[in-house]
C-alpha positions in Angstrom: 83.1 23.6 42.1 82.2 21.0 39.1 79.7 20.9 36.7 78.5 17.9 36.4 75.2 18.4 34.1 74.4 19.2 30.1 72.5 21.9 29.3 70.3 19.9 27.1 68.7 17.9 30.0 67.8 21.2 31.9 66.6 23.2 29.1 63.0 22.2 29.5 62.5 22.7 33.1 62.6 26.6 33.0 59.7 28.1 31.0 61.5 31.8 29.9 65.1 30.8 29.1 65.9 30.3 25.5 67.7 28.1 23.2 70.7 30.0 23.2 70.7 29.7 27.5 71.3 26.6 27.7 75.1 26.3 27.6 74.6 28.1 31.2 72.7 25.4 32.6 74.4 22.6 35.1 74.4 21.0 38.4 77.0 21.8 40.3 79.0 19.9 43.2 80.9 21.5 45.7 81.6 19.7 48.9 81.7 23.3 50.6 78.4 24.6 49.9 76.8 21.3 50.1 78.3 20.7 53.5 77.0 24.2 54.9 73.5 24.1 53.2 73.7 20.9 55.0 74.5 21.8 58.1 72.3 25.0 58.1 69.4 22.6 57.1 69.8 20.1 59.4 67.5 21.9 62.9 64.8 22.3 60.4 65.0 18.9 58.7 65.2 17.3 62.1 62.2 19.0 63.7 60.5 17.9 60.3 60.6 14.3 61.3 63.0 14.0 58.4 66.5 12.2 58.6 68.9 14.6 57.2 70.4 12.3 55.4 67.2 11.1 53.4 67.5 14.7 51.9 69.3 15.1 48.5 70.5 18.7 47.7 70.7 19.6 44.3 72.8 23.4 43.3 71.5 24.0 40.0 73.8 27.2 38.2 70.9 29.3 36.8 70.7 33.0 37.3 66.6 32.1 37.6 65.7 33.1 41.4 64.0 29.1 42.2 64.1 26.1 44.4 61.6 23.6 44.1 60.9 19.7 45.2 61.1 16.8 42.8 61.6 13.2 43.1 60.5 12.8 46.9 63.4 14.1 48.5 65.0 16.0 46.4 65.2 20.0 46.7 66.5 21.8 43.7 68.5 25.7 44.4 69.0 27.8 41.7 72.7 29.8 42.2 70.4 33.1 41.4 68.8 32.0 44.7 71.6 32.2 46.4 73.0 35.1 44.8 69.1 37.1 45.4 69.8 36.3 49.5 71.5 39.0 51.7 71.4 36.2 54.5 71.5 32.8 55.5 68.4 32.9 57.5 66.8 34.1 54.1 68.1 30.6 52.8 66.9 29.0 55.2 63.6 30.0 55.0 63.4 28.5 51.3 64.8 25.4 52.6 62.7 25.1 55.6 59.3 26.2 53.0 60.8 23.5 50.6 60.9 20.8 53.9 57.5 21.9 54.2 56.8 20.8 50.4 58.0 17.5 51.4 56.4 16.8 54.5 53.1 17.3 52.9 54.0 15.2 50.0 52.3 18.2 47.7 54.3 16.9 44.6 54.7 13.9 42.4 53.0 11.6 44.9 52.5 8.7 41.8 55.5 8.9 40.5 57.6 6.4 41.9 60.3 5.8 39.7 60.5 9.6 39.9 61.1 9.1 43.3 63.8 6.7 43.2 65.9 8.8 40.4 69.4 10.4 41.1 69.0 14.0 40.4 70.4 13.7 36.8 67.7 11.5 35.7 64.5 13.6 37.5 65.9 16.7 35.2 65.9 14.3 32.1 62.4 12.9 33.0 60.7 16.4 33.6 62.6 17.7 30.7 61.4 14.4 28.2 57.5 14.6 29.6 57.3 18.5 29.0 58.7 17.6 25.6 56.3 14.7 24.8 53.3 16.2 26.6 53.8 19.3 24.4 54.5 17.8 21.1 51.9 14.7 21.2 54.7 12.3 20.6 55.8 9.9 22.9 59.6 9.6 21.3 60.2 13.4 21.6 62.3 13.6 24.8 64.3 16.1 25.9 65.6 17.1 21.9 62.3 18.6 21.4 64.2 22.5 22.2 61.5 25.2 23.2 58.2 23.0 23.6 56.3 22.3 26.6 57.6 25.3 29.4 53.9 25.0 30.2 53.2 21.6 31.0 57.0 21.3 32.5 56.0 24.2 35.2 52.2 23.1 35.3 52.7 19.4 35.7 56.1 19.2 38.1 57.2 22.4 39.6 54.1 24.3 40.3 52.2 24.2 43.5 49.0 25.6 44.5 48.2 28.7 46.8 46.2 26.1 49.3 49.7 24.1 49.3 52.2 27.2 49.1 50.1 28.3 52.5 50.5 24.8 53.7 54.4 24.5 53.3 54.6 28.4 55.0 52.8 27.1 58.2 54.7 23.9 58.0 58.3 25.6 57.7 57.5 28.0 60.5 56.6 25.1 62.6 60.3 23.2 61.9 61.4 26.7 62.6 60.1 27.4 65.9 60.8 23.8 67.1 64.2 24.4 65.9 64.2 27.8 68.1 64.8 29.6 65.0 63.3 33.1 63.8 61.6 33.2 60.4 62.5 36.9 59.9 64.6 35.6 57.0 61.5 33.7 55.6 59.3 37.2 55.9 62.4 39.2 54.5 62.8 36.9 51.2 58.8 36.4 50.3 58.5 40.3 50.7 61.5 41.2 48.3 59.4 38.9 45.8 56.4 39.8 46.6 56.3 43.5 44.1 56.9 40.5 41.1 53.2 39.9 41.6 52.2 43.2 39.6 54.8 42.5 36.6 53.8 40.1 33.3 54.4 36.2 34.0 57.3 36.8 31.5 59.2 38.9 34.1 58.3 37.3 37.0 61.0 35.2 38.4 60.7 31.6 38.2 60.5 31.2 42.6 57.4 33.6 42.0 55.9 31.3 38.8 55.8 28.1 40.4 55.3 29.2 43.7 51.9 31.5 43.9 53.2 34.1 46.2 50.2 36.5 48.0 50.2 39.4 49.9 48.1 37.4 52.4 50.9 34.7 52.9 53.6 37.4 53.5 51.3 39.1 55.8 50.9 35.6 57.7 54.5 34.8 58.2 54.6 38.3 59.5 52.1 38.0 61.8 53.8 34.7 63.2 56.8 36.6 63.6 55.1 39.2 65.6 53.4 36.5 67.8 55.7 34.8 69.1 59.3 35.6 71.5 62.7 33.6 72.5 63.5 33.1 68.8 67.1 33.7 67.7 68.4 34.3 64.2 71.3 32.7 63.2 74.7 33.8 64.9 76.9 35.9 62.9 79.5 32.8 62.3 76.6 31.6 60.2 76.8 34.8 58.4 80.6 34.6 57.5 80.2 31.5 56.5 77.8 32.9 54.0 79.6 35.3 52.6 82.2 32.7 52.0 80.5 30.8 50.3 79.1 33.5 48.1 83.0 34.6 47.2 83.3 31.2 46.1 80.4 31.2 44.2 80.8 34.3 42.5 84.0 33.7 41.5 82.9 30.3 39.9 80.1 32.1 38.2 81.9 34.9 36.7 85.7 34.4 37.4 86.8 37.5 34.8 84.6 40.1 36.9 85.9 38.8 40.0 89.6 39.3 39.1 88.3 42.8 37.8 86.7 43.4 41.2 89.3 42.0 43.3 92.9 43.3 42.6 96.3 41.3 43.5 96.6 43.7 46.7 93.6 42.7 48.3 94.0 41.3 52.0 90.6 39.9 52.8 90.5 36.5 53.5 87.1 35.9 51.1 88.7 38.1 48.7 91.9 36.5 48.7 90.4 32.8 47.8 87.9 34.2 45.9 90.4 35.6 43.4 92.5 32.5 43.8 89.9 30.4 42.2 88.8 33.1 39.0 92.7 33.1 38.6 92.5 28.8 38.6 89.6 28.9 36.2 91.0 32.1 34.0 94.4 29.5 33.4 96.9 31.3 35.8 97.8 28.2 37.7 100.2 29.5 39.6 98.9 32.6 40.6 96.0 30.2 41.9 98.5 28.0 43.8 100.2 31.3 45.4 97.1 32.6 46.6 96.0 29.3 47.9 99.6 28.7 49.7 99.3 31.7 51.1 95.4 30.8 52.1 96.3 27.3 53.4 99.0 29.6 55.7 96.2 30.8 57.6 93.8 28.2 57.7 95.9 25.0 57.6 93.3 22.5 58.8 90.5 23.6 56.3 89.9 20.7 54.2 88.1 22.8 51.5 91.4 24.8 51.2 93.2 21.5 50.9 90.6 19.8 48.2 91.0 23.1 46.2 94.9 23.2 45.9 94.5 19.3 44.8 91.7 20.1 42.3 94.2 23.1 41.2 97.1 20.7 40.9 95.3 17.6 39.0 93.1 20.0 36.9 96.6 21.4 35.4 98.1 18.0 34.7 99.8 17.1 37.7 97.7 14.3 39.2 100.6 13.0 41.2 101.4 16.0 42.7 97.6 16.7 43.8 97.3 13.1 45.8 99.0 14.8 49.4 96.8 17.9 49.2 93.2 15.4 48.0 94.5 13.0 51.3 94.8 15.7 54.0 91.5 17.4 52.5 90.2 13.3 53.1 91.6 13.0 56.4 90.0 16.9 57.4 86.6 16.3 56.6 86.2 13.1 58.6 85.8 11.3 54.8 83.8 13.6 52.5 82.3 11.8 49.9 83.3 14.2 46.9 86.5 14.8 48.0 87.2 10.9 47.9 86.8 11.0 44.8 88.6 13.6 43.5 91.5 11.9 45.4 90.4 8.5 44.0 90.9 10.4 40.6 94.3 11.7 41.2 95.2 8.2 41.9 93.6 7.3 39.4 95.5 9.5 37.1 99.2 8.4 38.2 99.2 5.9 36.4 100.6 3.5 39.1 99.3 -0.1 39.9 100.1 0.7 43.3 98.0 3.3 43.4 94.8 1.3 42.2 93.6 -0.7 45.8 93.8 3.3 47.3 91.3 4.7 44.8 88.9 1.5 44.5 89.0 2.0 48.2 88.2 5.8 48.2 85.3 5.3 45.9 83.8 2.2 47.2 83.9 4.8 50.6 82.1 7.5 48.5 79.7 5.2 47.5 78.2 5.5 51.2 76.7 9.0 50.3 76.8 8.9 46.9 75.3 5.7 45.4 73.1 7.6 43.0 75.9 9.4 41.3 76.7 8.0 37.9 79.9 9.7 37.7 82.1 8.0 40.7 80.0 4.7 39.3 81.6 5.4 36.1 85.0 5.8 37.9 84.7 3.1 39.7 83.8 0.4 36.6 87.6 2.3 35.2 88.9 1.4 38.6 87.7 -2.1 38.5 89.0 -2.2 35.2 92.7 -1.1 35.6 92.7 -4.0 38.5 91.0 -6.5 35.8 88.5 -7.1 37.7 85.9 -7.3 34.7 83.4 -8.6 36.6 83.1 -5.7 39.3 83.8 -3.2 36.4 80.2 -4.9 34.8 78.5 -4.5 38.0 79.9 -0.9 38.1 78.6 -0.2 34.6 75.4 -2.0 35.2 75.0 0.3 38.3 75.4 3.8 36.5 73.4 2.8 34.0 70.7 2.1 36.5 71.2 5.4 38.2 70.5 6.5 34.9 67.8 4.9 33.9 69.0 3.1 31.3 67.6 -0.3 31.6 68.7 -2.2 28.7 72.5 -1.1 29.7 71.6 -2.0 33.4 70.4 -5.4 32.4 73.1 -6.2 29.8 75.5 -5.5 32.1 74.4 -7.0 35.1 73.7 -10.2 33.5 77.6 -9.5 32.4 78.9 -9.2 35.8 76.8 -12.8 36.7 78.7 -14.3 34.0 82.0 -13.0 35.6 81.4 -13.2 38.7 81.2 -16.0 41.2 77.8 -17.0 41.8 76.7 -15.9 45.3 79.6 -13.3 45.7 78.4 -9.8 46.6 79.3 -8.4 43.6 77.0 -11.3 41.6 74.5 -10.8 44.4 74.3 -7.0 43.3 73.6 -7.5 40.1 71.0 -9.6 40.9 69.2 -7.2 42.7 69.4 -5.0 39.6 68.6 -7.3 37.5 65.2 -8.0 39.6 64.2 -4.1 39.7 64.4 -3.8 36.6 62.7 -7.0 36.1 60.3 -5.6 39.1 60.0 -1.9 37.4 59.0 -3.4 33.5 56.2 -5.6 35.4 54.6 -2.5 36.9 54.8 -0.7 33.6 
């Protein structure tokens, strides 16, 4: 797991955490959990009318219980989420409630560039109009700490009851389509539900922005009770869960884990849950015994294989980590994260040799994850290493559009034109940039 977010850009999105929160705020990647939300998404998503791949999930570590929509197509889970669910269905019902969100376009239906945004820059665009609305100032941004938790909640994350009501009927249609129960659904809203009677201060952040009613918990019940043939997920689905919650709580609090879980422990979930506190807690080689031992059992799991790589490069030994990042690769059919990481062991040889492998990996990547500014980053340093100036421009200008930084964007696209030769793909590229943002200025 990777944090890949700063505090600062998150602070303003969450009305009751203060200042001195903040450091505890990221996004975090991990091809694992992404790749099981995914797949325990997908029914619902499909039965939406939605293409599965249209659908950007976002893992936001915050102990807040919250998901919301922003951005079009973007869903947002809070870790405390995760950690607040006793089963998948549960999850599933806040997915397939969040699908319903989206289906009814209930949120930031104007707000097109919002809508075209990598995740990164929808945090730093609610966090700098909260900050701006709040303050009167136009320049504030994000650095205004502690103003506008009102208008951040009020303006993008809240929905009302009419539209909470909507995405409940909505999900439990994608979920009987799919064949699926929405016990899960029921069990979550009524856990939440006792919230109601406490001050907004203490309610969680799932219950703030989403106006949760007995009436509405009472509905999904009465759904439940009226209709027959629908299945809950099969207890696979819960393994998997609990996997991924070892995982996760180990990432999340990797000196209580090793507290919890002793060195005798035989437990599969144990056993690599410990193996990553003891990775993240400095004990390298503990990690890599654990994981040996792990990889043992489960040869062919490319999650096992990604981690022994991340293990191996994250403790300076990038050459070491390429075997491990390439069968992980080769396992997953050609996950996009875990391209890069191999494209950053490669990378990190140091060996010209190695530098057509990783451009390759991370032009690959780009497939899936074209709005990431981090492998766009890489792959300008990639481009670079192979002096190829020209492509490394088009790279930058690209991150920097991800970003929304246009004058970047533009500098350097009109860069890479100067490079490049005119009509190649790459000059074509940054053409294309070069007219959005030329397109996007006009509409302003």
């Amino acid at each position: 797991m990777r944090r890949l977010l700063s505090a600062l850009l998150l602070l303003m999105l969450l009305g009751t955490l203060p200042a001195r929160a903040a450091s505890d705020l990221n996004i975090i990647r991990d091809a694992e959990t992404e790749e099981w939300l995914r797949t325990l998404a997908t029914p619902v998503w499909q039965q939406a009318g939605i293409p599965p791949e249209n659908i950007h999930l976002v893992l936001v570590q915050n102990n807040q219980i919250n998901a919301f929509v922003a951005g079009g197509m973007n869903i947002f889970i809070f870790t405390g989420l995760l950690k607040a669910s006793k089963t998948p269905d549960e999850v599933l019902g806040v997915i397939a409630h969040e699908t319903g969100h989206i289906a009814g376009g209930h949120l930031l239906r104007s707000e097109e560039e919002m809508r075209k945004a990598s995740a990164t820059a929808i945090l730093a665009t609610i966090a700098g109009v909260a900050a701006a609305a709040a303050s009167g100032d136009g320049s504030a941004g994000a650095a205004a700490i502690g103003l506008g938790q009102q208008v951040a909640q009020q303006s993008y994350l809240s929905y009302s009851r009419t539209q909470e009501s909507a995405a409940d009927q909505a999900a439990l249609r994608f979920m009987d389509r799919a064949g699926l129960s929405a016990q899960g659904m029921h069990n979550f809203l009524q856990r939440l539900q006792d919230q109601e009677l406490l001050p907004s201060d203490q309610q969680s952040e799932f219950v703030r922005t989403h106006p949760l009613t007995r009436a509405r918990v009472e509905s999904v019940q009465a759904h439940i009770d009226s209709v027959t043939g629908k299945r809950n997920l099969p207890a696979s689905a819960q393994a998997e869960f609990d996997r991924i919650m070892a995982k996760l709580n180990a990432y999340l609090d990797p000196r209580g884990t090793l507290s919890r879980i002793g060195p005798s422990a035989t437990n599969f979930n144990d056993r690599y849950a410990r193996a990553i506190a003891l990775h993240m807690t400095g004990d390298t080689m503990g990690a890599i015994s654990l994981l040996d031992g792990l990889l043992r059992e489960e040869p062919n799991n490319p999650y096992l294989n990604e981690f022994k790589g991340q293990v191996l490069y994250e403790s300076g030994r990038a050459a070491d980590a390429v075997a491990p990042y390439q069968k992980a690769v080769a396992l997953s059919n050609g996950n996009a994260l875990l391209r890069v990481g191999l494209a950053q062991a490669l990378l990190d040889t140091n060996g010209a040799s190695n530098l057509p492998a990783a451009v390759n990996q991370l032009e690959s990547a780009l497939n899936s994850e074209r709005d990431s500014p981090q492998l766009w980053r890489l792959l300008a340093t990639a481009y670079g290493r192979q002096n190829d100036m020209g492509m490394a421009a088009y790279a930058l200008a690209a991150e920097a559009n991800v970003r929304g930084d246009r004058p970047t964007a533009v500098a350097q696209a009109k860069r890479a034109q100067q490079l490049l030769p005119t009509g190649s793909p790459g000059w074509l590229r940054a053409a294309d940039i070069l007219a959005n943002n030329e397109a996007s200025k006009d509409r302003k």
